[in-house]
N, C-alpha and C positions, 0 to 999 in steps of 0.2 A: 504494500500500500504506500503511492506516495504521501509526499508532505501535504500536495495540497488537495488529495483526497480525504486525507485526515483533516484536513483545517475545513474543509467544505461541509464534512458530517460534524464535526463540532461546529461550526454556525449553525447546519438544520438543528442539531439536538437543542441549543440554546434558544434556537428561534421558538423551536417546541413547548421547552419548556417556558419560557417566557408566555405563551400563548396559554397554556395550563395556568400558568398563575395567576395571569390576568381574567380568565375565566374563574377562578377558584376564588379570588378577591369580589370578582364581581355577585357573585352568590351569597358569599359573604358579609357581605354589606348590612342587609336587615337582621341579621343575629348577633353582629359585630354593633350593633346600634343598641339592642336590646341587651347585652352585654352589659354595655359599658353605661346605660342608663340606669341596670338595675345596680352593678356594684356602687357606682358614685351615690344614689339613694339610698343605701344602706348605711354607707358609710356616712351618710351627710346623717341621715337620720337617729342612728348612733353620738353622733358627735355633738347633734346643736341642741337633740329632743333628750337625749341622756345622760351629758354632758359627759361621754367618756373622752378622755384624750387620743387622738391619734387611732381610733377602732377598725386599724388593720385587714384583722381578721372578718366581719363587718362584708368589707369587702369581696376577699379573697371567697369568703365560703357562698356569697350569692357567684362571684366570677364562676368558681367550680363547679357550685350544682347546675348553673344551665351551659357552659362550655358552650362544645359545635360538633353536636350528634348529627344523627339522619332528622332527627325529628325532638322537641322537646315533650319528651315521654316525664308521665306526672310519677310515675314511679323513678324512674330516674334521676329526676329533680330530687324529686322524697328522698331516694336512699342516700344519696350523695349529701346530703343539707342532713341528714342526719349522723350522717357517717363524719363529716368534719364537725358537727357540735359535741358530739359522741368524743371524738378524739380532744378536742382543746377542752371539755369539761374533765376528760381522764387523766390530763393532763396537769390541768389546773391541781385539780387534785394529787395528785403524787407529788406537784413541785412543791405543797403545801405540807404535807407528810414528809418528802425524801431532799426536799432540797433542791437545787440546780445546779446540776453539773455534767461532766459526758459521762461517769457511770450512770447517772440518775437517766440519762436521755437512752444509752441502751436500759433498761432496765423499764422505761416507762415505754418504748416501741414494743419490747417482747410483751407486756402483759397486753399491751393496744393489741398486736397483733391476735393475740389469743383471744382476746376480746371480740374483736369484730367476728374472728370465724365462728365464737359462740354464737353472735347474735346473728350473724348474715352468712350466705355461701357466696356471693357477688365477689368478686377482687375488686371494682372501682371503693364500694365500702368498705371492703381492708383497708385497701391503698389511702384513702382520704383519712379514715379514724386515726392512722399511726403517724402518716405526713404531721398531721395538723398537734399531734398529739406533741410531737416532739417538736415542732416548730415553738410548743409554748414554754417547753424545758430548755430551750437553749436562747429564745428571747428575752431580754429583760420585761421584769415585771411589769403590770402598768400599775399607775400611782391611783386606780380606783380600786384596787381590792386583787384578789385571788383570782376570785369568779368574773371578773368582766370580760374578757375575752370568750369567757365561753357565752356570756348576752351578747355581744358582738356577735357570734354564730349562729346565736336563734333568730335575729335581728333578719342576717345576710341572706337565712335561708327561707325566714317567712317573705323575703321583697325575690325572690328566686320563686317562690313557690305562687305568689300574686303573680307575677309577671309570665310566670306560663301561664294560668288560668287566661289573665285577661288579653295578652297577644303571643299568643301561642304560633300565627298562623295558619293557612288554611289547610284543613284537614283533610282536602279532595284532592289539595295538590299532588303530594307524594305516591298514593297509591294509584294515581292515574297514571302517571309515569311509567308506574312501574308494569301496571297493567297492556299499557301501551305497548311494552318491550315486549312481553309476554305474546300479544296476540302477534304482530312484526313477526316472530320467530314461528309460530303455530301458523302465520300465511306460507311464511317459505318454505315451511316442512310440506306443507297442502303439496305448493307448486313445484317442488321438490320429486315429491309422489306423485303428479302427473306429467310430469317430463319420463320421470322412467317408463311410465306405463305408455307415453304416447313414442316411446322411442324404444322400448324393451329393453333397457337399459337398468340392469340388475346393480352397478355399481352405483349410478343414481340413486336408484334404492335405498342402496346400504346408507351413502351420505344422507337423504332425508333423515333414515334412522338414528345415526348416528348424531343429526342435529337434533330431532326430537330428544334422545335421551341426556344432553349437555344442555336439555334446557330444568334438568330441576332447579337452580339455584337460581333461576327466570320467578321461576313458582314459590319458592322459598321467600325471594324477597317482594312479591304480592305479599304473600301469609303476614309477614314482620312487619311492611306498611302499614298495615291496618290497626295495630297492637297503638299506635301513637295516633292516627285517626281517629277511633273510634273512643280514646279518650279524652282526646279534645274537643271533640264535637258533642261529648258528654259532660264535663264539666266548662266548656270556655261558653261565655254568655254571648259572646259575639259567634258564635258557630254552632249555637243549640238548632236553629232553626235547618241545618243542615248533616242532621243525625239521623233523619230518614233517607235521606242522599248516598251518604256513608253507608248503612246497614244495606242500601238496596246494590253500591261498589261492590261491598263485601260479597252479599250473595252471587253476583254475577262472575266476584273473580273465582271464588269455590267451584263452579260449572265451567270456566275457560279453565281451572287446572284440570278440572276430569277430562276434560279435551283434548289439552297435552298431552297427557297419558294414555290416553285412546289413539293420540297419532303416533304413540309408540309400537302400538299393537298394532295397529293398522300395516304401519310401512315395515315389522318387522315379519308379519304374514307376504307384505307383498316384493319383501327380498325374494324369496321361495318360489314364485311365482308370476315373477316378471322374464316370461318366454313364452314364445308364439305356440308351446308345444299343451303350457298349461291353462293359458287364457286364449281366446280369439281375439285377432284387433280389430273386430267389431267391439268385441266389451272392451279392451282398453283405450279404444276411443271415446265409448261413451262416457264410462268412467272415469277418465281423464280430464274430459269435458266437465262431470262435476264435481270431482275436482277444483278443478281453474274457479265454477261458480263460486265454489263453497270457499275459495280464500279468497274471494271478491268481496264477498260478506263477510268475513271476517276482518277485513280493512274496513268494508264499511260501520262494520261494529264497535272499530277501532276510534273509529274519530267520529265515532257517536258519543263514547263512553267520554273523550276526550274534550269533547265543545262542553265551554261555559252556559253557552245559553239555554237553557230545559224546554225550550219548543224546539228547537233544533236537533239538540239530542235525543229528545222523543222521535221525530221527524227520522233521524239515522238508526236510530234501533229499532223500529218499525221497519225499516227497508230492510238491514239484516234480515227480519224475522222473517220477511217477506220471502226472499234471496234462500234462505236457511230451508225454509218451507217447500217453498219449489224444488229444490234440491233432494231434500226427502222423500217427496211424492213420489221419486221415480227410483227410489233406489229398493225396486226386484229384481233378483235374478234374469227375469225373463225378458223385463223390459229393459236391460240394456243387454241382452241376446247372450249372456255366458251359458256357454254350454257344457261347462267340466266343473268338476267339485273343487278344484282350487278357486275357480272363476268365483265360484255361488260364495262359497267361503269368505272369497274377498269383499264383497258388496255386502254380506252379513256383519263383517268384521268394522265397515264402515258405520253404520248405523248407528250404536251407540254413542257417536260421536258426534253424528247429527243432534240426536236428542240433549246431548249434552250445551251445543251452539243454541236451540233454539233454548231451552232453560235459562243459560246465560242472560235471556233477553226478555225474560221476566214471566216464563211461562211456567203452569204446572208438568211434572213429569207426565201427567196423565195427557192435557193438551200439545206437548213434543212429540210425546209418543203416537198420538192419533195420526198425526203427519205421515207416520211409516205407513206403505200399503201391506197387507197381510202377506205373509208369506205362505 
């Protein structure tokens, strides 16, 4: 490699990361504001309303409990704003009994530590109780007493614990996203699986399959979204009226993951059976054909779930359902002309998947299933 192939890829990787960062700052923005408003208000409110001096810690434990997660999860906040008042009152206390020193400071971590894995399994609430614990064994006192740092920490984490409730941010956001990726990936498996079938192209196959099964961690972090969702759209006053919105995400992501999963099954029956000898390309035409329909509707379901406006995305998950529907109508054996038990097999093996798209889009199992014609 020359010199100025290396200097050219270290420009791109800089320019890269530069580009990253500046995207990561930009995100950052409104959590870095809610940050740094709620530490300053603890800390002001400590100072002027309790008249401690200097209340540090005030701060540091509101900074800590809301950080920069995926989401500001109320349990999160909770364990963390407990876990640092927990540590600087444990603290307080031993430096009151033992004294201040570096043995006293290992000697007050190791009992912290033990401590927290009594009361929690979490390591953020280890890590915070022992941090904060020992932070107050090796800081000088403050001139209001023993205990004030650890009012200081109930101070920090009650203005941590208001400031999720009341701007938490919007609780649709994240799991749409995420949902978003989800379905993106379940189209290109679909189109994935009708390229091989319209091409009898078995290693096609295999790749669909093999992107279908790299998508759990797609499905995983749907499930996790919702965990910070659904508690902010429950406790945040400015996001109660969007807790049926929420519970109706949730439901529809539970149905796009069984979908997932069913285009696991799907594409790894039609490894096995993508050749001229086990299908006819009469059926892998027509099946192929929907196929194509049915990740048509799954993009349009995509940016149904995805629009802000609720006539609209009524409007796109309606035509999904529509798209979904017709697609199902026709999935018998007979009526897309397979004439071999792999063939039947495969059109069988589809179906459940169907029922699964149209559910997603607000139906009962019993009105999804009616769509199927009898076999």
């Amino acid at each position: 490699m020359t010199a100025g192939t290396r200097l050219s890829d270290a420009r791109a990787f800089a320019r890269k990361r530069i580009r990253v960062g500046l995207r990561r700052s930009r995100n950052s923005v409104g959590p870095a504001l809610r940050i740094v408003f709620c530490a300053v208000a603890a800390y002001t409110a400590a100072e002027r309303l309790l008249g401690h001096q200097g209340p540090i810690f005030a701060a540091t434990s509101a900074l800590i409990a809301l950080g920069f997660g995926k989401g500001p999860r109320l349990r999160k906040v909770l364990e963390v704003a407990v876990g640092c008042t927990l540590g600087i009152a444990d603290g307080d206390l031993l430096v009151h009994l033992l004294g201040a020193g570096i043995w006293q400071a290992g000697v007050v971590m190791f009992i912290s530590v033990l401590l927290a894995r009594f009361l929690d399994s979490g390591a953020i609430f280890t890590t915070q109780l022992a941090l904060q614990s020992v932070l107050v064994v090796l800081l000088p006192a403050p001139a209001g007493g023993p205990f004030t740092r650890s009012i200081d920490a109930v101070v920090g984490g009650c203005f941590a614990l208001l400031v999720t409730m009341l701007a938490p941010g919007d609780p649709r956001t994240e799991p749409r996203v995420k949902m978003r990726s989800l379905l993106s990936e379940l189209t290109a498996v679909l189109r994935g699986c009708s390229a091989a079938l319209s091409q009898n192209d078995a290693t096609a196959a295999w790749h669909a399959l093999v992107r279908a099964r790299a998508s759990q961690s797609l499905i995983d972090d749907v499930r996790s979204s919702f965990t910070s969702a659904r508690e902010v759209a429950r406790i945040a006053p400015a996001y109660r009226r969007h807790h049926e919105e929420v519970a109706d995400l949730h439901r529809a992501a539970g149905y796009i993951g069984l979908a997932m999963r069913n285009s696991r099954v799907f594409s790894r029956r039609l490894t096995s059976v993508t050749n001229p000898a086990a299908i006819s390309d009469e059926a892998s035409d027509s099946l192929a054909t929907l196929l194509q329909e049915a990740a048509d509707g799954v993009e349009m379901h995509a940016a149904g779930l995805a629009d802000p406006d609720p006539g609209a995305r009524e409007r796109r998950v309606r035509s999904a359902r529509n798209e979904f529907a017709d697609v199902a109508t026709r999935l018998h054996p007979k009526t897309l002309g397979t004439q071999t038990l792999e063939g039947e097999g495969l059109v069988v093996v589809f179906r459940p998947l169907m029922v699964d798209l149209l559910e997603a889009t607000g139906l009962s199992h019993e009105e999804a299933a009616g769509y199927l014609p009898r076999l």
